[in-house]
C-alpha positions in Angstrom: 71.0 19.1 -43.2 68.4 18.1 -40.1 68.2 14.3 -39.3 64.7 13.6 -39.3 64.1 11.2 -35.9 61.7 9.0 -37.7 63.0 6.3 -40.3 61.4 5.9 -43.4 59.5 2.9 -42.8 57.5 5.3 -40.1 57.1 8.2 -42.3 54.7 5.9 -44.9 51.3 5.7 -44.3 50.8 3.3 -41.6 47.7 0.7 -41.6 44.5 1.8 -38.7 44.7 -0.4 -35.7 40.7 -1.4 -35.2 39.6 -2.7 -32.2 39.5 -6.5 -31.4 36.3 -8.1 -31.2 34.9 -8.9 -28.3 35.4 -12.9 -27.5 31.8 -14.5 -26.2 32.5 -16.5 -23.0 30.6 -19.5 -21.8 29.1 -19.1 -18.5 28.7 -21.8 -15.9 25.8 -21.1 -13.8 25.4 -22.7 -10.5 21.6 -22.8 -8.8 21.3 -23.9 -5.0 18.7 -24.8 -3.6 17.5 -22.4 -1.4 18.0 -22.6 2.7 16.2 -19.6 4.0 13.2 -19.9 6.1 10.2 -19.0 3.8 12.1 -18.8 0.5 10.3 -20.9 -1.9 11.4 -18.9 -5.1 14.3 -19.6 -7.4 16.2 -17.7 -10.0 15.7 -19.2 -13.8 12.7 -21.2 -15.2 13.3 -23.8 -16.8 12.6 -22.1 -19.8 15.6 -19.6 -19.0 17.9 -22.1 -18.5 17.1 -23.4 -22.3 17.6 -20.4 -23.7 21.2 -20.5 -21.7 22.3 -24.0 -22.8 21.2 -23.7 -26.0 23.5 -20.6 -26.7 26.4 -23.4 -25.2 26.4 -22.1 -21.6 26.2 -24.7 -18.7 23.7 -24.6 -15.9 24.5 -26.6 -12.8 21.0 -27.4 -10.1 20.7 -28.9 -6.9 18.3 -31.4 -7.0 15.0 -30.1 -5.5 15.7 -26.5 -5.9 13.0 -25.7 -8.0 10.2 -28.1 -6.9 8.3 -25.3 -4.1 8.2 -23.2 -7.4 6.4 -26.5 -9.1 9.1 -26.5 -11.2 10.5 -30.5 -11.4 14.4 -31.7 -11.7 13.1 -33.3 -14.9 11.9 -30.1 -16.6 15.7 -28.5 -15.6 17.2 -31.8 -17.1 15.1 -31.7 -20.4 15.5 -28.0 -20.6 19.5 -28.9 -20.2 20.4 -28.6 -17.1 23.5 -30.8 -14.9 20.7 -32.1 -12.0 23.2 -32.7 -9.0 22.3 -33.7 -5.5 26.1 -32.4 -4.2 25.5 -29.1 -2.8 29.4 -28.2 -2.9 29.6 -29.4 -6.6 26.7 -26.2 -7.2 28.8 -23.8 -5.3 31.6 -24.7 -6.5 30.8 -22.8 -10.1 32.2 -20.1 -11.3 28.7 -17.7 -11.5 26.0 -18.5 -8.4 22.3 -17.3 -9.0 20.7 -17.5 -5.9 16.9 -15.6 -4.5 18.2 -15.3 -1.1 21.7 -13.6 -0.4 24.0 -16.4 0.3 25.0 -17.6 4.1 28.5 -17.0 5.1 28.7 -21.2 5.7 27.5 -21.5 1.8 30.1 -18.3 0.9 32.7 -21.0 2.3 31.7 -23.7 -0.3 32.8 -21.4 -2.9 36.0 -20.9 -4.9 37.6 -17.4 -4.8 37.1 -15.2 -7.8 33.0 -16.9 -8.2 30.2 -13.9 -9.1 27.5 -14.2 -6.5 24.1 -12.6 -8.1 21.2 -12.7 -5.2 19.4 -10.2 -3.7 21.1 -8.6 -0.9 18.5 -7.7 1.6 20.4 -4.8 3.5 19.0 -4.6 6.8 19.1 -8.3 7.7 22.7 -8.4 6.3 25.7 -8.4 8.5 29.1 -6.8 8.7 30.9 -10.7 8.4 28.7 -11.1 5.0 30.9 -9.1 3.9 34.0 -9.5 5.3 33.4 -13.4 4.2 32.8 -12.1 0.3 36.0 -10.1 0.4 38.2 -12.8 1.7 37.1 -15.0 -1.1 37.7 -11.7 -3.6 33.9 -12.6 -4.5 32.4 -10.2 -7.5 28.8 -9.8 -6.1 25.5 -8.5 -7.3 22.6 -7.3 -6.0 18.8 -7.7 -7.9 17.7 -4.5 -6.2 20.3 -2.4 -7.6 20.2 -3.8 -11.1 19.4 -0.4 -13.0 16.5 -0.2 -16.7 17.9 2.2 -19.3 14.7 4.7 -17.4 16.5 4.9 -14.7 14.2 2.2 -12.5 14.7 -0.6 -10.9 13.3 -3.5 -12.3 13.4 -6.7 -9.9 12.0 -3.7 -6.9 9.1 -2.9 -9.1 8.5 -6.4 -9.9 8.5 -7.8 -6.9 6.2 -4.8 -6.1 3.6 -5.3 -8.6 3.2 -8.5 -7.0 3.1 -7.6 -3.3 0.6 -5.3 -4.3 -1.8 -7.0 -6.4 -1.6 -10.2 -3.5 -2.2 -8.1 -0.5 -5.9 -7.3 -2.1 -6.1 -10.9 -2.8 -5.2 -11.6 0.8 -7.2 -8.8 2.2 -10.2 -10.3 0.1 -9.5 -14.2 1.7 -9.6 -12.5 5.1 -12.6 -10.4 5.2 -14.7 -14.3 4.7 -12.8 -16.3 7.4 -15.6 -17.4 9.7 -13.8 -17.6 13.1 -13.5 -13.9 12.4 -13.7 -12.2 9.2 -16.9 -10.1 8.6 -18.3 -12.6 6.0 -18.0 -9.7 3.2 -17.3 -10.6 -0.5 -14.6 -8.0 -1.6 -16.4 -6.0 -4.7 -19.5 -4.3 -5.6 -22.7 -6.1 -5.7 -25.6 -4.3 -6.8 -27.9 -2.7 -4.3 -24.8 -3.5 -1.7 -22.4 -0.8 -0.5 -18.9 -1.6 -1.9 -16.0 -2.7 -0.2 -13.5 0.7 1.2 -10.2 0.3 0.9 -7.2 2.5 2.0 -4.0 2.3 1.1 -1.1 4.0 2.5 1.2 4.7 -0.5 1.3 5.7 -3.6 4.3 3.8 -5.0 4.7 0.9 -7.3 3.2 -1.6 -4.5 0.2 1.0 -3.6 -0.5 1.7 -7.6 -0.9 -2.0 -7.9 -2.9 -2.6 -4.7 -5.4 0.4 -6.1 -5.6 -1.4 -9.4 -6.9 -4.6 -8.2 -9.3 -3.3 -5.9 -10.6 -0.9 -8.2 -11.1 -4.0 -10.9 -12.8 -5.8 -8.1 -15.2 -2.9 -7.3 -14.0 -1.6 -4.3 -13.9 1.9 -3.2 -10.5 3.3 -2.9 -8.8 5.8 -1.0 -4.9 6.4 -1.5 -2.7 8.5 0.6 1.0 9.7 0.4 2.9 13.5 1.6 4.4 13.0 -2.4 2.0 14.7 -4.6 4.1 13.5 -8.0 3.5 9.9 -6.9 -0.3 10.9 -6.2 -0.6 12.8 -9.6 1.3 9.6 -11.2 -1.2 7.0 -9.7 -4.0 9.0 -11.0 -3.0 8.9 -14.6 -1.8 5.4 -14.6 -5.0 4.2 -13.4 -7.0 6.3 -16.2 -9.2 7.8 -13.4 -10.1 9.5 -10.6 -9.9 8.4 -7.4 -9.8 9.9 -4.2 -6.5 10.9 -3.4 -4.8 13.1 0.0 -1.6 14.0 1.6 -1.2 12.2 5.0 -3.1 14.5 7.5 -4.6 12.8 10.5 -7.7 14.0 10.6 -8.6 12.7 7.0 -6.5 9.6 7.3 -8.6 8.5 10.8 -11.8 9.7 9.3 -11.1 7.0 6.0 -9.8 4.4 8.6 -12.8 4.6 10.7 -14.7 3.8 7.8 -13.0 1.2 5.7 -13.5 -2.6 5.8 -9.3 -3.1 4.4 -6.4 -1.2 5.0 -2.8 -1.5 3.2 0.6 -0.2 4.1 2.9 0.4 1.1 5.0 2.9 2.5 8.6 3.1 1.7 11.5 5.1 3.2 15.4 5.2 2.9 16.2 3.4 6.5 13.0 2.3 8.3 9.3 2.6 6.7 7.5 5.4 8.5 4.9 4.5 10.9 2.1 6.5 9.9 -1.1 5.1 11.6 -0.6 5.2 15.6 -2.7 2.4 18.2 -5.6 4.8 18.8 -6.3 5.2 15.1 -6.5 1.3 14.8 -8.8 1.4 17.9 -10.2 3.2 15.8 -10.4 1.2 13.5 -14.3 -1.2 12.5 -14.3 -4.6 14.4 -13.5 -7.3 12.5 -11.8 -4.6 9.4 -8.7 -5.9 8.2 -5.1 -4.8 7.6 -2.3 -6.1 5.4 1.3 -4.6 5.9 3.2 -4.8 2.9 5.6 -2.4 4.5 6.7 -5.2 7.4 9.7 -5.5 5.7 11.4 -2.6 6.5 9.4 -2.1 10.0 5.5 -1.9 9.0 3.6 1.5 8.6 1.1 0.3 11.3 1.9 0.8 14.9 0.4 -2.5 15.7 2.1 -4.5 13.2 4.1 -7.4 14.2 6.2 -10.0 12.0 4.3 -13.1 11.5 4.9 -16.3 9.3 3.2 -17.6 6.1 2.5 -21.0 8.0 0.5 -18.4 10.8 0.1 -15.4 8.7 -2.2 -13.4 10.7 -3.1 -12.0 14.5 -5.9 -9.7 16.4 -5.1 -6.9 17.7 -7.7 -3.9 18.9 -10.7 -6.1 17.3 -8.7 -5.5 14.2 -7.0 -8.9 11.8 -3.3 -8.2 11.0 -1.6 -10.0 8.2 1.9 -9.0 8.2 4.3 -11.1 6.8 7.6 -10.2 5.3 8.3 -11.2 1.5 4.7 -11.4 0.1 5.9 -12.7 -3.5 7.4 -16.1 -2.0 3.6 -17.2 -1.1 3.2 -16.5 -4.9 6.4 -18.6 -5.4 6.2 -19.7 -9.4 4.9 -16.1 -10.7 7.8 -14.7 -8.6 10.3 -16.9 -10.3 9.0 -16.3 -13.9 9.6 -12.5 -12.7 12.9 -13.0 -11.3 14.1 -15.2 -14.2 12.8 -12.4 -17.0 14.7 -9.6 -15.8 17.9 -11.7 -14.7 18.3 -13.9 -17.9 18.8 -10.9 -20.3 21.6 -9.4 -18.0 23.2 -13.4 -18.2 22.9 -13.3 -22.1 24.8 -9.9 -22.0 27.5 -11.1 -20.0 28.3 -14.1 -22.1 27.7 -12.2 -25.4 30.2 -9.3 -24.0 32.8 -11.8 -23.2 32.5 -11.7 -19.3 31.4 -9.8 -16.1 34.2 -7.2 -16.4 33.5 -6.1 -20.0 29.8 -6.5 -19.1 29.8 -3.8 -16.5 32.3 -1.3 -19.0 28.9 -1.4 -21.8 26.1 -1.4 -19.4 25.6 1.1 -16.4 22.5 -0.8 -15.2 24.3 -4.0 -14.4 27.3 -1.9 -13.1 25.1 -0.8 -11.0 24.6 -4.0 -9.4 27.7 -4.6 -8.6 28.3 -3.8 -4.8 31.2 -6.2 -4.4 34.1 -6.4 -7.3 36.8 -8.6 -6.2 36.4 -8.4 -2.9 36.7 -5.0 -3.0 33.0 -2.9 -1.5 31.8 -0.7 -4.2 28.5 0.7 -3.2 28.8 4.0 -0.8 25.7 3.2 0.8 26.4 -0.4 2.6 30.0 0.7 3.4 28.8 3.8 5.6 25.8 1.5 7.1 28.4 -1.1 8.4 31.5 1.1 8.3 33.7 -0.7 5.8 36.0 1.2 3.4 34.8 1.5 0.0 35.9 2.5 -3.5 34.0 4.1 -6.4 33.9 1.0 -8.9 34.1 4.3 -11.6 37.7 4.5 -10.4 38.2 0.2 -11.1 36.4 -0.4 -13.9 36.9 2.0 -17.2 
């Protein structure tokens, strides 16, 4: 007779082992105010943080943070929000929403283990950013890798919509400046020849750019070598417009006759430059260029960096405006932006009971993640600074 190797408590019908529900946690969100030159934005309306305290999570601001957004301590407070004016009491939460990516003075003020969720801004970052993250064994995330379920990215084209829409606003501000300006309204009066435009671009920022000057009654003229993002551009905007791969001899022949020109190039390191000196010389006296590109290095030969408090330059007869992060001039609109498509990914967090099981359910925010731990996840930053890095695929299951 065989002796069976199971008893015969193991033999009977055993009950299913179901999964354990996921606990909710309780966030505590920490908002600094923000440091960097120019920044007037910040992460969560005070709207956003109700919705947050009223689900039982805690939200910790530094008094003043949201006041260049016209956003008061006592709307935070009502809404409520901890209003503190300790700095190190702010970072020294657990979660740290921030618009700017955090100095490594302010990455000292925190605790190890905090998650950091800013923008990163790659190429002004440096290699001790990093190295100051890890040491803390930081979790950090990035708003311009946060992933949509299309496959976009949602705070880039945000941010984009706006840059777009504000450099034909700014465009149309510049073109009546007395000292300078050509004393033109930007649209299309009857019985007067309307305003040309060209836009370099055919992206989220150049689709939005074409939008508002076509609803002010401008003519338009959009160029870009990618004849998908043409063809795109054409059927979002539900007509026709005139539309050409980047040749030189059609792009100077539309500079030489257009009152505005925008730059919304993008490219994977620096933005190309597309339009040389001589085609601004080019260029009518007193025609005016916005940059939205200057960011990454500017599409425009001539363009230089300048500041929101002196925003503009002449160069070649021509006005410049080129300065870097448009959507902080815009500061509250860029907040409400910023706080719609971060406050969803906070709800998720809490309701999946933390950062961890967060990222295992959701391949957008996992996406984000470029630091987990202290340890670099994202390819990308560790070859630009040459830092070791692991495939967060291989961490997280």
């Amino acid at each position: 007779m065989s002796i069976s190797p199971f008893t015969k408590e193991q033999l009977l019908p055993q009950e299913e082992k179901l999964e354990i529900a996921r606990h909710k946690s309780q966030l505590f969100i920490g908002i600094p105010k923000e440091t960097s030159y120019q920044e007037r934005r910040i992460c969560l309306t005070p709207d956003a943080v109700n919705s947050l305290t009223y689900q039982g999570h805690r939200v910790m601001i530094e008094s003043g943070a949201g006041v260049s957004s016209s956003y008061t301590d006592k709307e935070y407070s009502e809404a409520g929000a901890e209003i503190t004016q300790d700095t190190k009491k702010v970072f020294g939460c657990p979660m740290i929403l921030k618009v700017e990516p955090p100095t490594v003075a302010e990455i000292e003020m925190m605790n190890p283990k905090t998650i950091v969720i800013s923008a990163i801004q790659l190429k002004t970052r440096k290699k001790t950013y990093f190295e100051a993250l890890s040491r803390k064994k930081i979790t950090a995330l990035a708003f311009e890798y946060l992933k949509d379920t299309d496959g976009s990215y949602p705070a880039v084209k945000s941010l984009s919509e706006i840059a777009g829409t504000a450099s034909i606003l700014i465009a149309a501000e510049l073109m009546i400046t007395n000292d300078f300006g050509k004393g033109l309204l930007f649209g299309n009066i009857t019985g007067v020849a309307p305003t040309e435009v060209v836009i370099l671009g055919a992206g989220t920022a150049g689709e939005f750019a074409a939008r508002t000057a076509i609803g002010l009654g401008a003519s338009v003229k959009v160029f870009d070598n990618s004849i998908t993002k043409l063809r795109r551009l054409q059927n979002n905007l539900n007509q026709r417009i005139f539309t050409s791969t980047i040749q030189q001899k059609s792009l100077l022949k539309a500079l030489r006759r257009c009152d505005v020109a925008i730059g919304a190039m993008r490219g994977q390191e620096r933005c190309p430059v597309v339009v040389t000196e001589t085609m601004v010389e080019h260029m009518k006296k007193g025609a005016v260029i916005v940059d939205i590109s200057i960011d990454t290095g500017g599409c425009f030969e001539t363009s230089e960096v300048t500041t929101h408090e002196k925003p503009t330059f002449i160069k070649n007869n021509v006005l410049h405006y080129c300065v870097p992060n448009i959507p902080s001039r815009y500061s509250k609109t860029a907040s409400l932006s910023i706080s719609n498509i971060i406050t969803p990914y906070l709800l998720q967090i809490a309701e999946d009971g933390g950062i961890e099981s967060a990222i295992r359910c959701n391949a957008g925010l996992k996406n984000g993640i470029y630091l987990y731990h202290g340890i670099l996840t994202n390819k990308a930053i560790g070859d630009w600074f040459d830092l070791p890095d692991n495939d967060i695929n291989l961490i997280v299951f």
